[in-house]
C-alpha positions as CSV (number, residue, x, y, z in Angstrom):
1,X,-1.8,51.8,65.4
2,X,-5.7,52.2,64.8
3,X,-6.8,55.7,64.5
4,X,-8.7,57.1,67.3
5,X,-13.0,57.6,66.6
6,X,-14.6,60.5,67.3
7,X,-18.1,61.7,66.1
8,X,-17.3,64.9,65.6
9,X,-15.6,66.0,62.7
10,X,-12.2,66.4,63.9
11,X,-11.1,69.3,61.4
12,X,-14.3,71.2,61.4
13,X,-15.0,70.3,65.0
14,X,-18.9,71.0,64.3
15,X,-20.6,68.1,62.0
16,X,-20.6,64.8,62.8
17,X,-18.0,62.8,60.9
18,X,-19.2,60.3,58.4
19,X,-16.3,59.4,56.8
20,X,-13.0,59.2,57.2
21,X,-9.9,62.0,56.1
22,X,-6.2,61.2,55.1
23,X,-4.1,63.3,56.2
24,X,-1.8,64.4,54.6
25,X,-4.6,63.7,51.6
26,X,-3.8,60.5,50.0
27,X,-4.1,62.3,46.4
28,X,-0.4,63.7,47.1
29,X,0.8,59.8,47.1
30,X,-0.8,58.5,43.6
31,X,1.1,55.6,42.5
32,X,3.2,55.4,46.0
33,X,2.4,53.4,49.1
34,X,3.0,53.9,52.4
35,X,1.4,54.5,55.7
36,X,-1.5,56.4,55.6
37,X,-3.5,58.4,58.6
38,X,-7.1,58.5,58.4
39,X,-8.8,60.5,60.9
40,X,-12.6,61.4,61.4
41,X,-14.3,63.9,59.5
42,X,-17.3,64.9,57.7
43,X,-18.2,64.9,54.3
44,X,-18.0,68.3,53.5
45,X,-14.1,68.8,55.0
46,X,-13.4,65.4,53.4
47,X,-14.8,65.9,50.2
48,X,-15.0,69.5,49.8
49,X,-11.2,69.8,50.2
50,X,-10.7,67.4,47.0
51,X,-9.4,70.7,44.6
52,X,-7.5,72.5,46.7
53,X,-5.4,68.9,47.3
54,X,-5.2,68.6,43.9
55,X,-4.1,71.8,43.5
56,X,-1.2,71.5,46.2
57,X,-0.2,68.3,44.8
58,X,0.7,70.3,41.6
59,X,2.4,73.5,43.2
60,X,4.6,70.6,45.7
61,X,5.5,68.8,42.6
62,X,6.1,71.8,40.4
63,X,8.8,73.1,42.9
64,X,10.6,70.1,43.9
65,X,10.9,68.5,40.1
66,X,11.8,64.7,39.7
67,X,14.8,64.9,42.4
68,X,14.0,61.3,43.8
69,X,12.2,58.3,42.5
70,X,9.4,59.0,44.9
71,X,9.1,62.9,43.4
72,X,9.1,61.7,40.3
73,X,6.2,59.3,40.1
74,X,4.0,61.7,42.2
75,X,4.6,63.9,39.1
76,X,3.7,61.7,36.4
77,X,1.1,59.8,38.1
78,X,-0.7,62.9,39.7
79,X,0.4,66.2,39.3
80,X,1.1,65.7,35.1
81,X,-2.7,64.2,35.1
82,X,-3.8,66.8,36.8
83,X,-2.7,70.1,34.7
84,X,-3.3,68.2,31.4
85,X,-6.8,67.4,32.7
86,X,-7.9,71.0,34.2
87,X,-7.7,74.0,31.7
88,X,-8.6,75.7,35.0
89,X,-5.9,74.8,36.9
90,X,-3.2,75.4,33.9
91,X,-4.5,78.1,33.0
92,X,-4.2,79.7,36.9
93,X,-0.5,77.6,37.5
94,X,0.7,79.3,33.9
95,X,-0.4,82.8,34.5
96,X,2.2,82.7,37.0
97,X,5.2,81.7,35.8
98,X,8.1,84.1,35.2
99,X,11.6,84.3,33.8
100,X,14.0,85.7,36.7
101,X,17.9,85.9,36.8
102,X,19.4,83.3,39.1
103,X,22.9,83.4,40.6
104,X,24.9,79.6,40.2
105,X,27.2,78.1,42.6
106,X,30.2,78.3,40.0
107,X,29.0,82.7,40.0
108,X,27.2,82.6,36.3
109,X,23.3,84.3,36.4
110,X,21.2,82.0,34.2
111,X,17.6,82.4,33.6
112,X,15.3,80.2,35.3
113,X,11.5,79.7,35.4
114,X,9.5,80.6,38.9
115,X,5.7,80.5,39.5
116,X,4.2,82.3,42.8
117,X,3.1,79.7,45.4
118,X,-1.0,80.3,46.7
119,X,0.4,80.6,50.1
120,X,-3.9,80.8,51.2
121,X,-4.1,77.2,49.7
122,X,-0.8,76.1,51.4
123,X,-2.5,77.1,55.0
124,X,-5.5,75.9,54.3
125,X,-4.4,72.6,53.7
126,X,-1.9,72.1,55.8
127,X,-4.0,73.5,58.6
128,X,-6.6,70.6,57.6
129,X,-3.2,68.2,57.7
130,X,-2.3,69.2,61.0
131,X,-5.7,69.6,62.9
132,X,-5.9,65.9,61.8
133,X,-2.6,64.5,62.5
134,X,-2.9,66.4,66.5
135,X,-5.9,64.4,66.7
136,X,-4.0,60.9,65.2
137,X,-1.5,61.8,67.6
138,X,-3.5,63.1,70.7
139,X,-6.8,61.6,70.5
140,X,-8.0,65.1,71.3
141,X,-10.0,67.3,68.7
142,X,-7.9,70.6,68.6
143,X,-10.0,73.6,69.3
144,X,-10.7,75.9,66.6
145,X,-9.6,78.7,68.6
146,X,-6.1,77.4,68.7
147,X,-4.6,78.8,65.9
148,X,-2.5,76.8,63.8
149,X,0.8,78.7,62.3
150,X,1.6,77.7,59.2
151,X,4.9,78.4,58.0
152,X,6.8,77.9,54.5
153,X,10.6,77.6,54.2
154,X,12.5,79.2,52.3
155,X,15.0,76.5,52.3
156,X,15.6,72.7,53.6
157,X,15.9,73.1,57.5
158,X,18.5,71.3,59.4
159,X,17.0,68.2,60.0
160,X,20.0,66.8,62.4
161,X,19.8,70.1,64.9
162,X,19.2,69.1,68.6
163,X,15.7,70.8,68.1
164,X,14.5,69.0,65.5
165,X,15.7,65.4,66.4
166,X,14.0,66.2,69.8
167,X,10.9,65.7,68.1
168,X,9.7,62.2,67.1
169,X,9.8,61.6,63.6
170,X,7.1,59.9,61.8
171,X,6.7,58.5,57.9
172,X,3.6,58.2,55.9
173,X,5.3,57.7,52.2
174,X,8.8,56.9,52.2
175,X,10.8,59.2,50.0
176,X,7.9,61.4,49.9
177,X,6.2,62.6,53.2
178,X,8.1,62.9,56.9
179,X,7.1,64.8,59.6
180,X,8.2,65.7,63.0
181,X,5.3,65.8,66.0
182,X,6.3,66.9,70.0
183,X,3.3,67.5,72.7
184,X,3.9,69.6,75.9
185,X,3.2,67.3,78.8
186,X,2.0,69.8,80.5
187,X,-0.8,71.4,77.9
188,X,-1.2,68.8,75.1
189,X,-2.6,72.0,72.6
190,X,1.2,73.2,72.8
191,X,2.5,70.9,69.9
192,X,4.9,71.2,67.5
């Protein structure tokens, strides 16, 4: 599918885009292929957004680990690179780790290291993500007066209930980046 044009910036809605976005930010994929999204933008949401990607990619990585194949290279070929490379960014990430009791399956409490997640950068850039992928999907530049909720889980949702497999799936990196998009006939800025 070619990605729709627009002049406009279609996260900013104000600039005219010269250049083009990924979302999700292709920085989260280093050393993965796949299908990437590129939508209009300009060079200030495109570039400007470069840290705080960067910065996500090491807070996604740091709390999912090496569980798959996929997980594990975005850690070593991005996230790793990235806290070794940026005292900054360490020195934030480590300031935030903590020791806390956990309970295990089999009843035992074991100590296990946490960190607190920048819930601001999480909404920041996965409303950038999603202003981009309604456009991908829509052809329509969301307004900036539709809010975008942005919601972490707490845990892994049930991805076979009726609700969810109502939506139409969609993959950009195997293994490492799924979504789910719906539109309302009725009033395409109802999506989910």
């Amino acid at each position: 599918m070619q990605p729709p044009k627009s002049d406009i910036c279609v996260i900013c809605e104000t600039n005219p885009a010269t250049t083009d976005e990924h979302v999700p930010p292709r920085g989260f994929f280093k050393g993965l292929s796949g299908q990437f999204r590129t939508v209009p933008a300009c060079s200030a949401c495109n570039n400007g957004s470069s840290k705080d990607d960067e910065e996500l990619r090491l807070y996604i990585s740091a709390q999912i680990g090496k569980q798959t194949e996929a997980a594990k290279i975005l850690w070593e070929k991005g996230a790793h690179k990235s806290i070794l490379r940026s005292t900054q960014l360490r020195s934030t990430f480590m300031s935030t780790l903590r020791e806390v009791p956990v309970v295990l399956p089999n009843g035992e409490v074991a100590n296990r290291l946490t960190f607190l997640v920048p819930l601001a950068l999480y909404k920041r850039v996965f409303e950038r993500v999603t202003r981009g992928l309604f456009f991908w999907h829509t052809s329509s530049i969301l307004p900036r007066d539709t809010s975008v909720k942005i919601q972490l889980l707490v845990s892994m949702p049930d991805l076979d209930s009726p609700d969810l497999k109502a939506l139409e799936a969609h993959t950009v990196v195997e293994g490492a980046f799924k979504y789910r998009f719906g539109i309302d006939p009725e009033n395409n800025r109802n999506t989910v």
